[in-house]
Structure formats: structure tokens, C-alpha cells
C-alpha positions as a printed Julia matrix, in Angstrom:
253×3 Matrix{Float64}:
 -23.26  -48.46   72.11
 -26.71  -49.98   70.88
 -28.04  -53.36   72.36
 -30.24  -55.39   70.43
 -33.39  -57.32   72.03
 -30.88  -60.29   73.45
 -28.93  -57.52   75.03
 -26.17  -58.24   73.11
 -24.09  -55.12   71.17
 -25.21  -54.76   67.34
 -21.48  -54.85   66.24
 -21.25  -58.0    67.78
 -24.08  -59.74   65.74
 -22.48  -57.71   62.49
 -25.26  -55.45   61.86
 -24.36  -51.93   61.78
 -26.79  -49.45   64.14
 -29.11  -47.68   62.48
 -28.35  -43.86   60.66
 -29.15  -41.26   63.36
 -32.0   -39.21   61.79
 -30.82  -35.82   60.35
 -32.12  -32.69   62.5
 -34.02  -30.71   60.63
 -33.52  -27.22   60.19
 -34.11  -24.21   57.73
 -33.2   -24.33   54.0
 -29.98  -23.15   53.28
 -29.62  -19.54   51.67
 -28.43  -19.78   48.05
 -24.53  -18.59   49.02
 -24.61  -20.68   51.88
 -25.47  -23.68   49.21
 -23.48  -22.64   46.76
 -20.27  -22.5    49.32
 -21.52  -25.88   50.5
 -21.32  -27.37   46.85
 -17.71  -26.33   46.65
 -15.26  -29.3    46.36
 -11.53  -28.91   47.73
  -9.07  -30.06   45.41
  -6.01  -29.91   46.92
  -5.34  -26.51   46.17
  -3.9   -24.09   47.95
  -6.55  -20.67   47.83
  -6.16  -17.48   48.95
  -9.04  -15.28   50.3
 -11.54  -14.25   47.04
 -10.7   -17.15   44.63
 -12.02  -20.6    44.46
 -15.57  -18.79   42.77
 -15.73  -19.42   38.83
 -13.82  -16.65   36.79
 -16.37  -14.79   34.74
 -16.55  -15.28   31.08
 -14.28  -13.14   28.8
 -15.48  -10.59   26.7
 -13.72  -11.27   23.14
 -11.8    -8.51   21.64
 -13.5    -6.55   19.67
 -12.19   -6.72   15.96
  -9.85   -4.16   14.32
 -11.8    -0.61   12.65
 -10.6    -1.47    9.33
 -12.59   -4.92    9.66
 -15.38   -3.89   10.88
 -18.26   -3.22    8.04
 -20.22    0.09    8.23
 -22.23    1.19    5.2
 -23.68   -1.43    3.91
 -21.29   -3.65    4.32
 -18.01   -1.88    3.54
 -14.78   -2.01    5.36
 -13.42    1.63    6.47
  -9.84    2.19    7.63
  -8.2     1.9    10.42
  -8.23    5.21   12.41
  -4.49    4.68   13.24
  -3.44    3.98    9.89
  -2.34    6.67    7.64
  -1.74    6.61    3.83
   1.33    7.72    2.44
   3.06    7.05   -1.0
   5.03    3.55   -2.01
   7.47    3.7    -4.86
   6.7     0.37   -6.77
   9.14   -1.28   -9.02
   7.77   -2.6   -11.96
   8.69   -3.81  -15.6
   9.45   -1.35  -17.69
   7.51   -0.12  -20.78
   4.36   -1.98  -19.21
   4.07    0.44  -16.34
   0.74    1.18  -17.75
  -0.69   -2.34  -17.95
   0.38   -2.89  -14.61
  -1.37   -0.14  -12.93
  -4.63   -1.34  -14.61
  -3.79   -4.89  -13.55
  -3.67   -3.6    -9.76
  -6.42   -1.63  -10.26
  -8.54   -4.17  -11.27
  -7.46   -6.19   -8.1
  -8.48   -3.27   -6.16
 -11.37   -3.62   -7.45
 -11.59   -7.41   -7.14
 -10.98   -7.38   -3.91
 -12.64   -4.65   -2.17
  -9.74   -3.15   -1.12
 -10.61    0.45   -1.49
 -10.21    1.43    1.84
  -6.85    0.77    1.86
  -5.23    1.2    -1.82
  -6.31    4.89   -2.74
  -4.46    6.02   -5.92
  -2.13    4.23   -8.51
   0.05    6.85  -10.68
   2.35    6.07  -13.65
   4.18    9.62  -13.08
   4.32   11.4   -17.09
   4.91   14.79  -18.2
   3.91   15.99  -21.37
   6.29   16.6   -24.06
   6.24   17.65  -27.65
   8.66   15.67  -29.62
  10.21   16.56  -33.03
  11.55   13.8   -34.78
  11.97   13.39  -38.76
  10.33   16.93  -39.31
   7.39   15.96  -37.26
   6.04   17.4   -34.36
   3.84   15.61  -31.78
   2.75   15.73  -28.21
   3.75   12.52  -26.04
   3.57   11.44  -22.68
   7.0    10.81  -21.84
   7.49    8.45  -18.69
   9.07   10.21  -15.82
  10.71    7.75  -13.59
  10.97    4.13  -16.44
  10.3     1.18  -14.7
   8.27    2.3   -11.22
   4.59    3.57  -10.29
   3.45    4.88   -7.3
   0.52    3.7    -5.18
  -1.28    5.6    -2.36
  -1.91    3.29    0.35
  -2.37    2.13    4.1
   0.39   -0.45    4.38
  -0.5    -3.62    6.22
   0.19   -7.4     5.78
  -3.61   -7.09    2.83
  -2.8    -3.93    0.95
   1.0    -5.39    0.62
  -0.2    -8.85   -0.75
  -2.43   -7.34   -3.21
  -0.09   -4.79   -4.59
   3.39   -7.09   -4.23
   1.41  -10.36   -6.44
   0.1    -8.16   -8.95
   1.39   -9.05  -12.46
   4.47   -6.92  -13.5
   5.2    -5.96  -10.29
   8.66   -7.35   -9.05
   9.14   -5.0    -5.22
   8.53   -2.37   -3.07
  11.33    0.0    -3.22
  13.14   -0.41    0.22
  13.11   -3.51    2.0
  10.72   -6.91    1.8
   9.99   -6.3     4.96
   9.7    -2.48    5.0
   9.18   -0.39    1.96
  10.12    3.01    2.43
   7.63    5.91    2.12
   8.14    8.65   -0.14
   8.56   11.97    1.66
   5.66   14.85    0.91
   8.32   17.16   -0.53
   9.4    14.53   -3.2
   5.41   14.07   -3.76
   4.82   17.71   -4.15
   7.57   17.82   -7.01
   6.2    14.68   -8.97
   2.75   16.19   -8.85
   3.72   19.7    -9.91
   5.81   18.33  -12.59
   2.27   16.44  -13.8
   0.15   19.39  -14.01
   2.74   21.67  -15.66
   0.44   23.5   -18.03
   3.34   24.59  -20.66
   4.98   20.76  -21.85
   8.52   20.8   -22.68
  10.22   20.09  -25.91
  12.22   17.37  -26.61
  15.01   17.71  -28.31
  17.11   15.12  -30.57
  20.33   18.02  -31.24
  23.17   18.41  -29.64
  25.41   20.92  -29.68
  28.46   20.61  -32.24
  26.02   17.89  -34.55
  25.82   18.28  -38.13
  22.42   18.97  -39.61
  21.06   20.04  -42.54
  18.09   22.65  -43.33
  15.28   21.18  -44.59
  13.06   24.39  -45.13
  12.99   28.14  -45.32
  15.05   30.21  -47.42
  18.14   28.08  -46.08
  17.18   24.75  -47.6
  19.85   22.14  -47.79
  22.55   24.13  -46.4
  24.65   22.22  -44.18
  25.72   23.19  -40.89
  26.5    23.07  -37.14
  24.57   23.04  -34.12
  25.94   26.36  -32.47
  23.12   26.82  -29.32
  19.93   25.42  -28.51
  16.91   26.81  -26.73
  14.35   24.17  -25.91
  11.56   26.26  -24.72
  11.04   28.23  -27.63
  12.05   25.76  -29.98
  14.75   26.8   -31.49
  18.44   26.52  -32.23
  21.25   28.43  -34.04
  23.22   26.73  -36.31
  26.49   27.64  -37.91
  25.99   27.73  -41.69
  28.54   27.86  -44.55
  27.64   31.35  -46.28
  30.2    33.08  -48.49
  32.75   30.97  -47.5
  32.64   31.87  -44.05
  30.42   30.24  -40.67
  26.85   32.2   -40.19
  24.53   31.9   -37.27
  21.29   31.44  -38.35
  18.28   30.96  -36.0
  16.2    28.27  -36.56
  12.88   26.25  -35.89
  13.46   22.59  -34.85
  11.28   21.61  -37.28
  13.37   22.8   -40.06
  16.8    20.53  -39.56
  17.25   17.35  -39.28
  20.14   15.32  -38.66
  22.81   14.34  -41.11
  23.72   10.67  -41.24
């Protein structure tokens, strides 16, 4: 115990003794003063922790969002396209495939909407003694869209005017198989269009031109890809097949 000058303790005069000088030694390495800075906190630590967990390294984004090419979007390598049966109204089936392709367009969504089809074939239609080539509509009331499906590509396609659904579910739209692709697509490019007939078999018509004008008669057969027909005529008071074009009956009323 220190003793002051009187010989009496310190404590006993209330002073408190002096700090004993710190010894002075080398400079701690920088682990040794970086383990000396640590704090307990209560904790209970295991051997290895208690030392700052290193920063984490963010994700990095998906492909399809990552811009290449000046600037544009490319698709996801896991994602593959495949063919969505879309129900929309019909007789508009046109306007609503421009309408979605001009929201393709919009919004840069090429990489993932690829082709919009209204499926046709082409038929030559003989109505009234007239004969003209049309685009008939093969499935009224749908269009098909090539596409990467995701949560994007189903927005912009589902809120596009005259579109009501996806065939299948809401939440899962079903796919068309490549078989039933490969038979639309074939029936599109058929070179030789079919002809559409208005007859049936057993109908009355009358001729309206050859050497058989105004006779009256029956539809006996009809052969749509040549365009023609036999009808059952009234000649010399008996029935007489005659073979004719399309173009020269028409229906009787």
C-alpha cells in the first residue's frame, strides 16, 4: 500500500495512488490488433467465427435481361419457344394480330414473341355465278403466337385488344404439339386452293349457261376439285345426268 509524506496510507486521506506506468513493449502486429479490438457480446462462438462475413456478391441477372448488342435483350438460354393457341374475337382475328404486333413492337419484346399467325387457306369461292379466290379462316375465332412464355410475353399478349385467353388454363396455357403445327402449316402453303362449294347433294338448281340453259334439275354428285357436279335434268320426260361447271347453276329459291 502507498504512504504519503505524513506516513499515513493514500486511501486514508481519499486520494487514490497514482496509475502504475504502462511497460512498454513492441507494437502490436495488425492480427494481434485486430483480435485485440474485438468486443465480446455475450455470444456464444465457435472456433472460425466472430471475424466479419465477407460481402455478398449479388446475383447476377437473368440472360434474357441482360442487354448485348447494343442494347437489346436476348433470350433466355433455358427458355424455348413453342406455339400458344390464342382465343380471340371472331371476324377481327386480323386486327388483333396487328394490334399485338404493334405491342411487340412497342415494347421491345422481340426476343420473346417471335411469330403471330391468323391460320387461312386459300379457297376459290363460287357464289351467284361468280368465281373468286378468298382467304377463308381456318380455325374462326383463335390465332397463334410463337413465343417464350414467361410472366412479360404473357402480359403483353393476354392485354392486347381482342384478345379474351390463352387456350388452356390462366395459369398454364397449353402448347400446341409439333405434329398439329406441321398440319396447320402444310395446310397454309398448299399450292392447289380448294373450291368451295354452296351445293348439296339432292338441291334443286337451275342451269344458267351452256346448251342446258334454264333447265331445272337435281344435284346428283359433286366433285369439288375439279369443279364440277352432275345434275339430274328433266330431258324427254325422263332424269339425265349431265356434267356440269359450278359456275353454270345456281340455286333455285
Amino acid at each position: 500500500m502507498a504512504e504519503s509524506q505524513n506516513g499515513k496510507p493514500l486511501e486514508a486521506q481519499g486520494a487514490k495512488a497514482p496509475a502504475a506506468a504502462k511497460p512498454r513493449g513492441r507494437r502490436p502486429a495488425p492480427k494481434e490488433a485486430a483480435e485485440a479490438g474485438r468486443i465480446w457480446t455475450g455470444e456464444r462462438v465457435s472456433v472460425g467465427e466472430g471475424h466479419p462475413a465477407p460481402p455478398e456478391t449479388p446475383s447476377a441477372p437473368p440472360a434474357a435481361l441482360v442487354p448485348v448488342d447494343g442494347g437489346q435483350p436476348v433470350p433466355s438460354p433455358e427458355g424455348e419457344a413453342h406455339w400458344y393457341v390464342v382465343h380471340a374475337y371472331s371476324g377481327h382475328e386480323e386486327k388483333v394480330r396487328n394490334n399485338l404486333m404493334k405491342r411487340v413492337d412497342s415494347m421491345d419484346m422481340h426476343d420473346r414473341i417471335f411469330e403471330v399467325l391468323v391460320p387461312t387457306e386459300d379457297v376459290i369461292e363460287i357464289k351467284d355465278g361468280q368465281r373468286r379466290h378468298v382467304a377463308k379462316r381456318t380455325f374462326p375465332g383463335y390465332i397463334l403466337v410463337n413465343m417464350i412464355m414467361s410472366d412479360e410475353s404473357w402480359y403483353v399478349v393476354r392485354n392486347t385488344p381482342g384478345v379474351t385467353s390463352f387456350v388452356g388454363s390462366a395459369n398454364s396455357p397449353v402448347p400446341l404439339q409439333e405434329k398439329e403445327v406441321r398440319a396447320i402449316q402444310k395446310q397454309m402453303k398448299q399450292e392447289a386452293p380448294k373450291i368451295r362449294v354452296e351445293f348439296q347433294v339432292g338441291e334443286s338448281v337451275r342451269v344458267v349457261d351452256g346448251p342446258f340453259t334454264d333447265f331445272h334439275g337435281k344435284v346428283d354428285e359433286i366433285n369439288p376439285e375439279k369443279g364440277k357436279l352432275k345434275v339430274l335434268v328433266n330431258m324427254f320426260g325422263r332424269e339425265t345426268p349431265v356434267e356440269l361447271d359450278l359456275l353454270q347453276v345456281e340455286k333455285v329459291h
